[in-house]
MIVEXLUM-469386 format. One record per residue (C-alpha): residue number from 1; y, x, z; residue in one letter. Coordinates in steps of 0.5 Angstrom, whole numbers, plus 500, padded with zeros to 3 digits. Last residue first. Example, Ala and Ser with C-alpha at 12.3 -4.5 7.8 and 13.67 -1.06 7.14 Angstrom:
<lumvos>
(2 (498 527 514) 's')
(1 (491 525 516) 'a')
</lumvos>
This chain:
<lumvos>
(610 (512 557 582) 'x')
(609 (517 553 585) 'x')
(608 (519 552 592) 'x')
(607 (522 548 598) 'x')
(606 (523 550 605) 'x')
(605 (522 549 612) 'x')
(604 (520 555 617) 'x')
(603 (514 556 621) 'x')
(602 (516 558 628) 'x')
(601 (514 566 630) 'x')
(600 (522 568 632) 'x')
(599 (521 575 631) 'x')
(598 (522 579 636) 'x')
(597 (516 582 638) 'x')
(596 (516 585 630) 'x')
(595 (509 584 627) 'x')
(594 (502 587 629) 'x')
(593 (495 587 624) 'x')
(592 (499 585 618) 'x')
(591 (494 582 613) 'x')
(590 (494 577 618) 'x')
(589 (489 574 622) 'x')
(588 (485 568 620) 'x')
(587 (485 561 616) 'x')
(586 (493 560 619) 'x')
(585 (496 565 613) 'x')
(584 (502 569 615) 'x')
(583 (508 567 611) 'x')
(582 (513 566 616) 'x')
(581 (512 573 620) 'x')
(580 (510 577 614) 'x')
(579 (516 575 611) 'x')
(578 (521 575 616) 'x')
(577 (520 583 617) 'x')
(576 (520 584 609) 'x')
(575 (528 580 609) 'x')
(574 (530 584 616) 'x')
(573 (529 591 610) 'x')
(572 (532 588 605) 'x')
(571 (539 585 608) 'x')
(570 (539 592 611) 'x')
(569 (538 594 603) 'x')
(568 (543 589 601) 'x')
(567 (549 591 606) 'x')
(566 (548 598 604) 'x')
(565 (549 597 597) 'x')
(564 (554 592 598) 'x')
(563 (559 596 602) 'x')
(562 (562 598 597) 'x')
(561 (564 593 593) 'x')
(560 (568 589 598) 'x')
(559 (567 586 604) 'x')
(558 (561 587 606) 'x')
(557 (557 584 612) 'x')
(556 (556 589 619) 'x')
(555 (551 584 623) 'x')
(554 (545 585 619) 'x')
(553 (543 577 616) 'x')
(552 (538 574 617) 'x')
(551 (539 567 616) 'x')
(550 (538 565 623) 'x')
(549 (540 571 626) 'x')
(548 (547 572 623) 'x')
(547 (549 564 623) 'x')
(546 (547 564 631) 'x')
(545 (552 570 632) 'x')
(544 (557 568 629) 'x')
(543 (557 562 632) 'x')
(542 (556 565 639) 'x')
(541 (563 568 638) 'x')
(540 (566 563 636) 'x')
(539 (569 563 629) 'x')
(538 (564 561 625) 'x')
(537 (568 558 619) 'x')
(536 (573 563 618) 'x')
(535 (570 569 621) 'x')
(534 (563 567 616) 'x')
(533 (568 567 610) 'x')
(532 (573 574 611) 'x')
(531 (566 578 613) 'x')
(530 (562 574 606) 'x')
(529 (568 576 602) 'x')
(528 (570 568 599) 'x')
(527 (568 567 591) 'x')
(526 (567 560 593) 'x')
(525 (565 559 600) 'x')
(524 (568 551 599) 'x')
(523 (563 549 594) 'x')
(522 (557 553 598) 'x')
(521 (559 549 606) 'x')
(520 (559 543 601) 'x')
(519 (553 543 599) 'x')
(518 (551 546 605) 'x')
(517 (548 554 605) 'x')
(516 (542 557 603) 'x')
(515 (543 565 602) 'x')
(514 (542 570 597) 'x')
(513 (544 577 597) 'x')
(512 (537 580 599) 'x')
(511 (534 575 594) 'x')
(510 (536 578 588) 'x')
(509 (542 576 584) 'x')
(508 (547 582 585) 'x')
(507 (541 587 585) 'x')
(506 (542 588 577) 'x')
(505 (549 588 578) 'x')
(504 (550 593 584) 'x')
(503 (546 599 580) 'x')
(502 (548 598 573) 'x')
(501 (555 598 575) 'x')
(500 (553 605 580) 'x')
(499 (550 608 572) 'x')
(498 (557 605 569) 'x')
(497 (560 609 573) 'x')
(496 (565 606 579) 'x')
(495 (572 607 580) 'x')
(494 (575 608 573) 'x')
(493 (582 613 574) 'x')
(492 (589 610 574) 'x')
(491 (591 615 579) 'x')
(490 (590 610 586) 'x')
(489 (583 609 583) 'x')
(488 (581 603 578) 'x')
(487 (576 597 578) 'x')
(486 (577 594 572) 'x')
(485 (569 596 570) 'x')
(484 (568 592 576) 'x')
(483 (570 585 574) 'x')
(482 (567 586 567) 'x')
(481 (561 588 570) 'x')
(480 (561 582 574) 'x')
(479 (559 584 581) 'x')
(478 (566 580 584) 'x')
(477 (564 574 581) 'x')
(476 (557 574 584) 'x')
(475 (561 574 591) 'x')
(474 (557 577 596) 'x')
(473 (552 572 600) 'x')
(472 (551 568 593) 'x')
(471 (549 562 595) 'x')
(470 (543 557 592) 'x')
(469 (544 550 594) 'x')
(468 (542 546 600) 'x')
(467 (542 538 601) 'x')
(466 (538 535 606) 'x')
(465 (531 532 605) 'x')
(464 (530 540 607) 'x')
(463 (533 541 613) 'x')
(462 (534 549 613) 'x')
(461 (534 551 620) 'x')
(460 (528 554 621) 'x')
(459 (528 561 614) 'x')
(458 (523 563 611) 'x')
(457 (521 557 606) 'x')
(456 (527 555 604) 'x')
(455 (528 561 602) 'x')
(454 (522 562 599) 'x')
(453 (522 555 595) 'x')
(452 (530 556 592) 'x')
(451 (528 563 590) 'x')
(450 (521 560 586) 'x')
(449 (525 554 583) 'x')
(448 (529 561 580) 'x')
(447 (536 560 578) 'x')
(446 (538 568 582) 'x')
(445 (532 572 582) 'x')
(444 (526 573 585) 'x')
(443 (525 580 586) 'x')
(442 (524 580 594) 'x')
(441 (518 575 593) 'x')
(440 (514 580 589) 'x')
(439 (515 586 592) 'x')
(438 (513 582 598) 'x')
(437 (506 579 595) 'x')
(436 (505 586 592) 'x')
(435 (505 589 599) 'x')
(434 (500 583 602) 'x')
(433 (501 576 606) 'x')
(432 (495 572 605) 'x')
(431 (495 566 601) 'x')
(430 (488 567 599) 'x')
(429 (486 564 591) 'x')
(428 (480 568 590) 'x')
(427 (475 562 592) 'x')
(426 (473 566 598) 'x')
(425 (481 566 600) 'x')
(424 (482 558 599) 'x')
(423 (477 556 603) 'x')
(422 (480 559 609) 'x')
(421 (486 557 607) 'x')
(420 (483 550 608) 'x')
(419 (479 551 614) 'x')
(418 (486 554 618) 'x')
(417 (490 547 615) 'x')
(416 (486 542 616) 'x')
(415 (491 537 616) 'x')
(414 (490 532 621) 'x')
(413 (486 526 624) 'x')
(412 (480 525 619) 'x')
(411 (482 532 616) 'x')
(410 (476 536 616) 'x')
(409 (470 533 612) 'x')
(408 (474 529 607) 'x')
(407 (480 534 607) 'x')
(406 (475 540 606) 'x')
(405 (472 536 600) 'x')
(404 (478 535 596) 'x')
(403 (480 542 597) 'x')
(402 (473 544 594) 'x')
(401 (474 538 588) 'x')
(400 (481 541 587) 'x')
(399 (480 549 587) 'x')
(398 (474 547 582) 'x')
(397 (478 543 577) 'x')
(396 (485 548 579) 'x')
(395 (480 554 576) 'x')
(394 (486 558 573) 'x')
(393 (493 556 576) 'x')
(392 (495 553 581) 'x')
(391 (493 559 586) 'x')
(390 (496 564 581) 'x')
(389 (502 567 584) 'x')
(388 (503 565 591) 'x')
(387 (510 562 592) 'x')
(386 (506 555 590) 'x')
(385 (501 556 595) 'x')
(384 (506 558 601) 'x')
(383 (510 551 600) 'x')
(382 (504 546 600) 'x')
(381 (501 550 606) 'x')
(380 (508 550 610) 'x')
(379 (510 543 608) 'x')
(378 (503 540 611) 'x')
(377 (503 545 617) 'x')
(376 (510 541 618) 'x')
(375 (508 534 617) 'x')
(374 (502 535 622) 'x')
(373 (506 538 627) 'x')
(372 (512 532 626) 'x')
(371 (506 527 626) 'x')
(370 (503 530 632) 'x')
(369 (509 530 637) 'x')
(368 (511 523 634) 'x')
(367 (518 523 630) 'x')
(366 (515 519 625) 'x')
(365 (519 520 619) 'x')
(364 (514 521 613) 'x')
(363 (509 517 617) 'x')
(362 (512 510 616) 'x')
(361 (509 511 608) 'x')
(360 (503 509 612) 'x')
(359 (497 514 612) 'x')
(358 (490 512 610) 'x')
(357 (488 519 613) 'x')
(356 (483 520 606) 'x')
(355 (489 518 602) 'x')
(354 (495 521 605) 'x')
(353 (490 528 604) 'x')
(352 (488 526 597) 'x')
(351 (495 525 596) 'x')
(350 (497 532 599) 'x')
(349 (491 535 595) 'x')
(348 (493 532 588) 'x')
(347 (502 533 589) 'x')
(346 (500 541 589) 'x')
(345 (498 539 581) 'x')
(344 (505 539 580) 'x')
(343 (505 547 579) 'x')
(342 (513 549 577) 'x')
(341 (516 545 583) 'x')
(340 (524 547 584) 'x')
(339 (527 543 578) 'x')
(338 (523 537 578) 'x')
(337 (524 537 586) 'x')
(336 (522 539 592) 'x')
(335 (525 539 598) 'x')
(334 (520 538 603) 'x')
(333 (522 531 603) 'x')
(332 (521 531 597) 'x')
(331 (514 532 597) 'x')
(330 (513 528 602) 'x')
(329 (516 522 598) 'x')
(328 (511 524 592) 'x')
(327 (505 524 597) 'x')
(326 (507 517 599) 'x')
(325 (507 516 592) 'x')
(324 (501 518 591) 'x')
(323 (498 515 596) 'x')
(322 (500 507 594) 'x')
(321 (498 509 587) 'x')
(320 (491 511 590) 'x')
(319 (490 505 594) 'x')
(318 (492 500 589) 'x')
(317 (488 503 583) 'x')
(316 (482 504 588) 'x')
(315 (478 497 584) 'x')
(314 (481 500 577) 'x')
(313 (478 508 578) 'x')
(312 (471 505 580) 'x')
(311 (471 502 574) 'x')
(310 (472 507 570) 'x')
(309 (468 511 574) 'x')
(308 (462 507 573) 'x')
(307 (464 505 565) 'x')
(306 (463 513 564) 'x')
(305 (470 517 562) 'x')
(304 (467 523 566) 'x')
(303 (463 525 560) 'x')
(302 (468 525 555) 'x')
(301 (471 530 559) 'x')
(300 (478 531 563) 'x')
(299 (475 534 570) 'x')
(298 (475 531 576) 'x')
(297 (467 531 576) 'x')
(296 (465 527 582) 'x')
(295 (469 522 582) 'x')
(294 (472 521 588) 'x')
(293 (478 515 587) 'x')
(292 (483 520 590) 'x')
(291 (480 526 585) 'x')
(290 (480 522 579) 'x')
(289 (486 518 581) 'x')
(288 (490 525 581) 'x')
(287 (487 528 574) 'x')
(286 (490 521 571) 'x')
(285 (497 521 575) 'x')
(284 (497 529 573) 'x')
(283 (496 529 566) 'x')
(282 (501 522 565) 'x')
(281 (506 528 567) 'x')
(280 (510 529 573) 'x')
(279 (517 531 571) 'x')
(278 (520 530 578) 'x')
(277 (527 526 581) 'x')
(276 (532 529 587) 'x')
(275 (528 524 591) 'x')
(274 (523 520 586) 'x')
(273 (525 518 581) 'x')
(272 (518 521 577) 'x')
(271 (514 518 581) 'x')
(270 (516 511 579) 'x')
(269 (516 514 572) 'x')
(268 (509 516 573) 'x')
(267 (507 509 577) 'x')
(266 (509 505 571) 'x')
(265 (505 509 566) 'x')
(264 (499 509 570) 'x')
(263 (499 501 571) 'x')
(262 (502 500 564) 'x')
(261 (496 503 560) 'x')
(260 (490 501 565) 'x')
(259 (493 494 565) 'x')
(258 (489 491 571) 'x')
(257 (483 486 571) 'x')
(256 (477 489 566) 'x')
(255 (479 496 566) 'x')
(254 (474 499 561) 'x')
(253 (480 500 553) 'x')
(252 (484 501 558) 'x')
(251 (481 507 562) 'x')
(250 (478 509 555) 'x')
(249 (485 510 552) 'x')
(248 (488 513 558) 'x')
(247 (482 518 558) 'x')
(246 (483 519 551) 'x')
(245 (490 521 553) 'x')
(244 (488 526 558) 'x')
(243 (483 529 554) 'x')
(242 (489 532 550) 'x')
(241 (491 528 543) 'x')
(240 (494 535 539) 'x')
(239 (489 539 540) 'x')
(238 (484 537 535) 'x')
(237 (478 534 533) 'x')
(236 (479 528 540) 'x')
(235 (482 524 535) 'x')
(234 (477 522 529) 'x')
(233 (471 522 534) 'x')
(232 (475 519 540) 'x')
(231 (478 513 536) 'x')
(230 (470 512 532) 'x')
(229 (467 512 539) 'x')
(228 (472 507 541) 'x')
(227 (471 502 536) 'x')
(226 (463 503 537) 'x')
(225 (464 500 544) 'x')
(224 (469 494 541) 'x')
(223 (464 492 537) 'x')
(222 (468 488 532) 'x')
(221 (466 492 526) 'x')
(220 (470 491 521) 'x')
(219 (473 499 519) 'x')
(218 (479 500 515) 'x')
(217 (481 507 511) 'x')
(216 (488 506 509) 'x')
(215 (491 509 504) 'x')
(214 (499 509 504) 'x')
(213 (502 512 497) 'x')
(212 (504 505 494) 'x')
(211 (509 508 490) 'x')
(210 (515 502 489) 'x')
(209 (518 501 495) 'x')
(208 (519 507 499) 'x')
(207 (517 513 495) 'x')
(206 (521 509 489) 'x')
(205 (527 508 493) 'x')
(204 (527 515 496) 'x')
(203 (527 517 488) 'x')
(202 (532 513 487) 'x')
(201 (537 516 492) 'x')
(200 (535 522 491) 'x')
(199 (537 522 483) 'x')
(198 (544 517 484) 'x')
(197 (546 523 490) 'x')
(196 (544 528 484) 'x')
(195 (548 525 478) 'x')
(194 (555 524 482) 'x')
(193 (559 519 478) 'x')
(192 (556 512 483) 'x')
(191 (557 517 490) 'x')
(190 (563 513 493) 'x')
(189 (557 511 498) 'x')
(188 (557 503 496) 'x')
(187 (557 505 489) 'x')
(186 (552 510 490) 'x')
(185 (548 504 494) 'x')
(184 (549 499 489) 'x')
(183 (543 500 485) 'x')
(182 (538 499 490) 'x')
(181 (540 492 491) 'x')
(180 (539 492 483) 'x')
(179 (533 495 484) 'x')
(178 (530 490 490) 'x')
(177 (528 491 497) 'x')
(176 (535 494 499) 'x')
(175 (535 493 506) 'x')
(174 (529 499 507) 'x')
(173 (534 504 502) 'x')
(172 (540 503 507) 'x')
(171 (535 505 513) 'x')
(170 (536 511 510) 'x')
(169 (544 512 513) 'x')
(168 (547 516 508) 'x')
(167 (551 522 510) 'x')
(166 (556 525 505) 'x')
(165 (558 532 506) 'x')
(164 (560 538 503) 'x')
(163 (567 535 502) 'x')
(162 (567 534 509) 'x')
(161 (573 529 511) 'x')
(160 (568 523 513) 'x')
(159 (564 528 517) 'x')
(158 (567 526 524) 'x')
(157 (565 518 523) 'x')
(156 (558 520 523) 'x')
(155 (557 524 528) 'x')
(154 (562 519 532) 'x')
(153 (556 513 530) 'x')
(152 (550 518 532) 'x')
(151 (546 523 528) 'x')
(150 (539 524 526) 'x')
(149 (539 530 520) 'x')
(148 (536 530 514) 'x')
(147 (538 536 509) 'x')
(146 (533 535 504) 'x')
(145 (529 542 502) 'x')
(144 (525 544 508) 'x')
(143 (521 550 508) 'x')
(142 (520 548 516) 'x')
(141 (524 556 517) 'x')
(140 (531 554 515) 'x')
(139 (537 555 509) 'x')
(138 (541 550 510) 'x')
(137 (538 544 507) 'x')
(136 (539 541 500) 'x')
(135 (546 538 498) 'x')
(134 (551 531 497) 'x')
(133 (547 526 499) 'x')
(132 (546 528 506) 'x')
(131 (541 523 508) 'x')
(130 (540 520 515) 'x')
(129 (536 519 521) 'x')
(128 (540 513 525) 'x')
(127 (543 515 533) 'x')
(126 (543 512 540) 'x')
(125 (547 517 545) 'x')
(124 (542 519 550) 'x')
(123 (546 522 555) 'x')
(122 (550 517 556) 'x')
(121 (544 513 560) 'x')
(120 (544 519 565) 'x')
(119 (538 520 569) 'x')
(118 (537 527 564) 'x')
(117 (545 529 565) 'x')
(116 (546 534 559) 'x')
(115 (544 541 558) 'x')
(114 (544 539 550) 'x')
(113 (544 532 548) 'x')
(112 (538 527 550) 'x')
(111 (534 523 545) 'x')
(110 (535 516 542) 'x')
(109 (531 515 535) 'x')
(108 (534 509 532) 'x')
(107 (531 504 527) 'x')
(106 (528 501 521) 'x')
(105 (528 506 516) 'x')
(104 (527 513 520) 'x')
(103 (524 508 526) 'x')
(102 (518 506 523) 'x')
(101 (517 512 518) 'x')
(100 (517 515 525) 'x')
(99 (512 510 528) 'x')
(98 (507 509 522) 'x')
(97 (506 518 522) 'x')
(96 (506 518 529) 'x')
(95 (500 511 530) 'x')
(94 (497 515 524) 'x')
(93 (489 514 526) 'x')
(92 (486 507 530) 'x')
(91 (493 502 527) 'x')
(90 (490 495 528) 'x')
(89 (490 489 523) 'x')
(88 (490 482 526) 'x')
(87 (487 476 525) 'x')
(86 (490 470 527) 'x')
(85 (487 464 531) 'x')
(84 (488 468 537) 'x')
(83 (495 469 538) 'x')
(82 (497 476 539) 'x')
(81 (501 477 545) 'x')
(80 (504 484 543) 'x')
(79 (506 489 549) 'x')
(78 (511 493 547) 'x')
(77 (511 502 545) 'x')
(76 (514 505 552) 'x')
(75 (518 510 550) 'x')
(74 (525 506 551) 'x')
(73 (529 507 557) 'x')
(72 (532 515 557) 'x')
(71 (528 518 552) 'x')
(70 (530 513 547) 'x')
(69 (526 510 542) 'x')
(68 (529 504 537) 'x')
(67 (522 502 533) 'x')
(66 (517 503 537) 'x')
(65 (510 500 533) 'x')
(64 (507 493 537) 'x')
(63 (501 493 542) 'x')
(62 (495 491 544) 'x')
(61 (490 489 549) 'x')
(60 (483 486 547) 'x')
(59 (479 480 549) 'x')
(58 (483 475 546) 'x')
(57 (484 478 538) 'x')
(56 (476 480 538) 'x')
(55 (474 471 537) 'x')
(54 (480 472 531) 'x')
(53 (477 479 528) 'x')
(52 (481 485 529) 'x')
(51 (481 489 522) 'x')
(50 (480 497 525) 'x')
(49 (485 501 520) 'x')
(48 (485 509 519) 'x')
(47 (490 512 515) 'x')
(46 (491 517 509) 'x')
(45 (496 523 509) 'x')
(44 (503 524 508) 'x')
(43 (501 525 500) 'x')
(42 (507 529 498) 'x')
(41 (512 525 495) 'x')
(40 (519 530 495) 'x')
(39 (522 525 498) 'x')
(38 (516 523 503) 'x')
(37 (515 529 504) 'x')
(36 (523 532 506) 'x')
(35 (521 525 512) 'x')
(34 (516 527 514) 'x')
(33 (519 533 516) 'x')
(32 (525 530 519) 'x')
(31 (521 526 524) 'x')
(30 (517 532 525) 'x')
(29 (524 535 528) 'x')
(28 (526 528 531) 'x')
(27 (520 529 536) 'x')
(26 (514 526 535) 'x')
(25 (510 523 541) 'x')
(24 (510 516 541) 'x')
(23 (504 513 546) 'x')
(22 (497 514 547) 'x')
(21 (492 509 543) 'x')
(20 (487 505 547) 'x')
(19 (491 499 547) 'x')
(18 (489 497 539) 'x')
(17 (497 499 536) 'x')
(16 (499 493 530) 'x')
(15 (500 491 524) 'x')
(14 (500 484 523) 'x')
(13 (505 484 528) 'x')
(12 (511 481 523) 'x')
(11 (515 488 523) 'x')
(10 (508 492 522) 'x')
(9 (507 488 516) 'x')
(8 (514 490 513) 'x')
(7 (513 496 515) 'x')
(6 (507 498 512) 'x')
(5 (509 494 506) 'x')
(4 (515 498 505) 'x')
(3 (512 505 506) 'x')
(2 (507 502 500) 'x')
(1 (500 500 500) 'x')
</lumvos>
């Protein structure tokens, strides 16, 4: 058929998407690709259809083509209520290829502008994929020859005085079902004398309307069994579908009650606005109802995706959605967030333990003795993992069962902290503090989700559910190499060598010259010397003091350029001694066979980022 009749057909519900196909994942690059091959009519593939009889229709989920996607709040494809004295034809192979051409003729594709709020709706500006009638594409990798681009209204209305441009919206072509429509177009775009825009207009007529370069392949068989082999053996060849989305697609295609698509997909979005927001995929939600639901084998195979376990996995739904947003909950309250939490597979074990104990969402807050205790053995081993390199890395489907194993023997009435790091350790993945560890830590950087989760982590009076920001103790803008660079002597001669420059900028963002501060205690800090700031906002004796020790920091603190190198390597040194002592590990003894007496050993709060 052609790309019209396609769309035609999906604008009527008569094509449509069985539920057990995953959602649009196309960017606006292979949007654009597509596109270049449909105007240069390349093949875009063939298609692989399933026709839904009438008595199929009632006992299956289905849903529409996205037309208008948005990052911000429509990535969802639509529930469809198909009537069933109708049949239907259902979309098994090309649902990204139907989509984009979807969109590109029909819709609008909204995505988030660079560096721009990801929670904001004016993030996501709307925009129509266009033809620039007047010239090729730019040079570029992707071997495009059309030069399409998704812009938005003020885009547009910005290129009006550009004489090497001329931008037509492509939809126009999927309006102008006749020829005689399609001839207006030049006229219209003020492009009827230019041989070339009349040309690309045509042939884009021609690909969409006239040439019927769609074909499908379509299945009849209304075992529903057999569809879905058919689904996981023509989608499973590939990288591109993971095992996550054919467990999606199983899971609804198996559940009997719930919507297993719309439950999942309301749970990470749930999840994800949580606390300071989270970047949870559908991965992780599926990964942590296997393990809660205790599926033996958690690990995404075809195998696993048994009608028992299915079924198992509809019937603790409630349940497991209940714990891991409670876990979620717990995970910010320990001061974590998208930004700071690089191994999300942490949130599995902490729900699984919020699972195992039945844990009310009231326990997060709860000021009894023990709830505090737990809560804080809870955040020390969740924090120290994730400063570990590897834990969350290689093997996770065996770290997760042993966890899970633990907690279900051990955790009846707390955390099993000890036992579980003693498993940890014979699994290879210790948390215990050695030399390569520290090094390790002491050369995090400024930005980093790891920095943020180390400081937090070593030092007691950082309340986490509070809002801390990274500082730089001594002022980043004075250790630019511009700024010191123009640092004179009293006879007009350059103080500092590039050398001595070299050496201050590549310690300036490094830990020992950063700190947790207030949000606000840090805007008004600004560029402030550390010695001339502290007097300012501590000016009681015991004040200064209590502010020195809690951070750790040596009592003489610079004031300029000169004494940072001193400063940093006081700071390095009391940083090492924090870092035994907090981070010890509660399975055993410590690498470190004695520790400073006047180290404070209490368990610090903190947030952190693999």
């Amino acid at each position: 058929m052609t790309i019209a009749t396609a769309l035609k057909l999906i604008q009527k519900n008569e094509l449509i998407l069985p539920a057990i196909q995953r959602e649009y994942v196309w960017k606006p690059s292979q949007v654009i690709k597509i596109f270049d091959s449909v105007l240069r009519g390349y093949p875009v593939g063939s298609f692989l259809s399933w026709k839904v009889l009438p008595e199929t229709v009632g006992a299956f989920k289905f849903y529409g083509f996205m037309r208008d996607y948005s990052g911000y709040d429509k990535k969802h494809n639509p529930v469809v209520d198909i009537p069933t004295d109708r049949e239907v034809t259902a979309v098994l192979d090309g649902q990204q290829r139907l989509t984009s051409l979807n969109i590109g003729l029909r819709g609008t594709y909204a995505y988030r502008n660079p560096r721009a709020w990801a929670n904001k709706a004016w993030s996501y500006p709307e925009r129509r994929l266009c033809l620039n009638l007047l010239g090729e594409a730019p040079e570029n990798e992707a071997g495009l020859k059309y030069h399409l681009a998704f812009l938005t209204k003020e885009q547009l209305d910005q290129a009006v005085d550009d004489d090497t441009k001329k931008w037509f919206p492509v939809s126009d072509i999927f309006d102008a079902g006749e020829a005689f429509q399609m001839a207006q177009i030049p006229v219209k775009y003020g492009v009827g004398n230019n041989a070339k825009a009349v040309e690309m207009i045509s042939l884009l007529w021609q690909e969409v309307h006239h040439n019927q370069s769609l074909h499908f392949y379509e299945e009849t068989d209304q075992d529903i069994e057999r569809v879905l082999d058919i689904f996981v053996r023509v989608n499973s060849g590939g990288t591109v579908l993971s095992y996550s989305d054919l467990l999606m697609s199983i899971a609804t295609a198996q559940w009997k009650e719930k919507d297993a698509r719309a439950a999942v997909h309301e749970l990470v979005d749930a999840l994800n606005t949580t606390g300071q927001g989270f970047d949870f995929s559908q991965d992780t939600v599926l990964k942590s109802g296997l393990v809660l639901a205790d599926v033996g084998d958690v690990g995404f195979k075809v195998k696993n995706f048994t009608t028992v376990n299915m079924a198992k996995l509809e019937s603790k739904w409630d349940e497991i959605s209940t714990s891991l947003r409670i876990a979620a909950e717990l995970l910010a309250d320990f001061g974590l967030s998208g930004g700071t939490l690089t191994a999300d597979s942490v949130l599995i074990p902490v729900a699984y333990y919020v699972h195992r104990r039945g844990l009310p969402p009231t326990y997060r807050v709860s000021d009894k003795k023990h709830d505090r205790e737990d809560r804080a053995a809870l955040r020390s081993w969740v924090l120290r993992s994730l400063i570990a390199r590897g834990v969350w890395g290689s093997g996770l489907d065996t770290l997760l069962r042993d966890l899970r194993e633990i907690i279900r023997l051990e955790g009846e009435s707390s955390f099993p902290l000890a036992a579980i790091e003693r498993t940890m350790a014979r699994r290879g993945k210790s948390l215990d503090v050695n030399d390569a560890l520290i090094e390790d830590i002491l050369g995090l950087a400024y930005g980093g989700g790891r920095t943020w989760a180390v400081l937090a982590t070593l030092f007691d009076h950082v309340d986490t559910r509070m809002q801390f920001h990274v500082d730089h103790i001594f002022p980043k803008a004075q250790l630019d190499q511009r700024a010191l660079r123009g640092l004179k002597n009293s006879d007009g001669t350059r103080r500092l060598s590039d050398d001595a420059i070299d050496e201050l900028v590549s310690k300036r963002d490094l830990l020992p010259n950063l700190e947790l501060l207030p949000g606000p205690e840090n805007i008004g800090k600004s560029d402030v010397a550390p010695d001339t700031w502290i007097v300012g906002h501590y000016p009681g004796a015991d004040e200064y003091a209590a502010f020195l020790k809690s951070n750790a920091l040596p009592n003489a603190l610079p004031h300029d350029v000169d004494d940072f190198l001193a400063f940093y390597d006081a700071r390095r040194d009391a940083l090492i001694a924090r870092i035994k002592d907090k981070l010890q590990t509660q399975g055993g003894a410590s690498s470190f066979a004695a520790l400073p007496n006047d180290i404070d050993t209490e368990m610090g709060e903190g947030d952190l980022d693999d």
